[in-house]
N, C-alpha and C positions, 0 to 999 in steps of 0.2 A: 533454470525454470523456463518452459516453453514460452515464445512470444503470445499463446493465446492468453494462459495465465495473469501475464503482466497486463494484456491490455483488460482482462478480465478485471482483476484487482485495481488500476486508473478507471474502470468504468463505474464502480462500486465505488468508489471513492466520491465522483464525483457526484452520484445519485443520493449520497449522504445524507441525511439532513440534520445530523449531530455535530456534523463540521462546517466553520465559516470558510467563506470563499476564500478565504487567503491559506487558510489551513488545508486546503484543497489544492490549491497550486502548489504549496510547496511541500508537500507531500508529494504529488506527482513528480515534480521536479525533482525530489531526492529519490526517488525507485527508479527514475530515466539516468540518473548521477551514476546511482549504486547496479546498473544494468549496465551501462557503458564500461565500468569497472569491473563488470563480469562476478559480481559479488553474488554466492549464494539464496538460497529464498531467507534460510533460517539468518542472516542477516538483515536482510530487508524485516524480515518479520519482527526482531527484537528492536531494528531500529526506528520504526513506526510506532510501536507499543511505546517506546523510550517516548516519539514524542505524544501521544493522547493514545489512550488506552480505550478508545473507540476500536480502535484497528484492531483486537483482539474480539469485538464483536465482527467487523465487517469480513476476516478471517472465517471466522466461525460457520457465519451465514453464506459464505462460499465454500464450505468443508476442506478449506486447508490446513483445520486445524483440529 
C-alpha cells in the first residue's frame, strides 16, 4: 500500500468521531506495527474491522472498499 494511503487512513482515523482517543492510538499504532511488517492492505483491513467495525465505515468513506 502506498505511504500516502497509510497516512491517508491514520488521518481518518484520527478525524473519527466514533472512536475514543485510545481507540485511536492504538489503532495507528497497530497499522505502523502491521506496515513495519510489510503486511498487506487486505490484512490491515480485516485486522481493524476485527477490532471496531467502524473501520469498515472509515474504509468505505475513503473508497478503499
Amino acid at each position: 500500500m502506498p505511504k500516502e494511503r497509510v497516512e491517508e487512513i491514520k488521518e481518518a482515523i484520527h478525524q473519527s468521531d466514533k472512536l475514543s482517543s485510545e481507540e485511536k492510538s492504538q489503532s495507528v499504532q497497530h497499522i505502523e506495527e502491521w506496515i513495519a511488517e510489510d503486511k498487506a492492505f487486505g490484512i490491515i483491513y480485516n485486522q481493524l474491522v476485527k477490532i471496531n467495525t467502524v473501520f469498515e465505515e472509515i474504509f468505505k468513506e475513503l473508497g478503499l472498499v
